[in-house]
N, C-alpha and C positions, 0 to 999 in steps of 0.2 A: 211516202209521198210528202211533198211539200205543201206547207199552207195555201201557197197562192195555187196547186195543181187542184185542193183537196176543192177550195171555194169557186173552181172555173168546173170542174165535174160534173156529168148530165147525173149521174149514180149517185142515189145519195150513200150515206154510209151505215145510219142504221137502217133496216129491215125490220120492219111492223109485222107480225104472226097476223096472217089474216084468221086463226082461230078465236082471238080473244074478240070479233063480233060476238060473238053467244053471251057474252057479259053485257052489251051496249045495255043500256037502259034497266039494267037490275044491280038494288041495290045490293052490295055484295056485304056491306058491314053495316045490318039497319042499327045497331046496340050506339054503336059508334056515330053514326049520322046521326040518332037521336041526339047524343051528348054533345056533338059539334052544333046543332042547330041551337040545342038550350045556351050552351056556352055561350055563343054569339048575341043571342037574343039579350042576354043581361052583361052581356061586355058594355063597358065605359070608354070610351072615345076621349082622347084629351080634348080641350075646347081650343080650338083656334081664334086668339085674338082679330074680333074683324077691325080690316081697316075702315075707317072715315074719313 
């Protein structure tokens, strides 16, 4: 297919498993969630000069 056929299509093109529901709302890597939320919490943001 061509691009312009692929973006005018009702179909899309990937297909979503409707098994992976049973996952929604559970955390699946809490070890790793912990460490991404610590990480973030003490990340340093560069400071954007404000304009006046």
């Amino acid at each position: 297919m061509k691009i312009e056929e692929l973006n005018n299509a009702k179909i899309p093109i990937v297909k979503i498993d409707t098994e992976l529901e049973r996952f929604r709302g559970r955390e699946l890597f809490p070890k790793k969630l912990a460490l991404a939320k610590k990480m973030l919490a003490n990340a340093r943001l560069p400071k954007h000069p404000t304009e006046e």
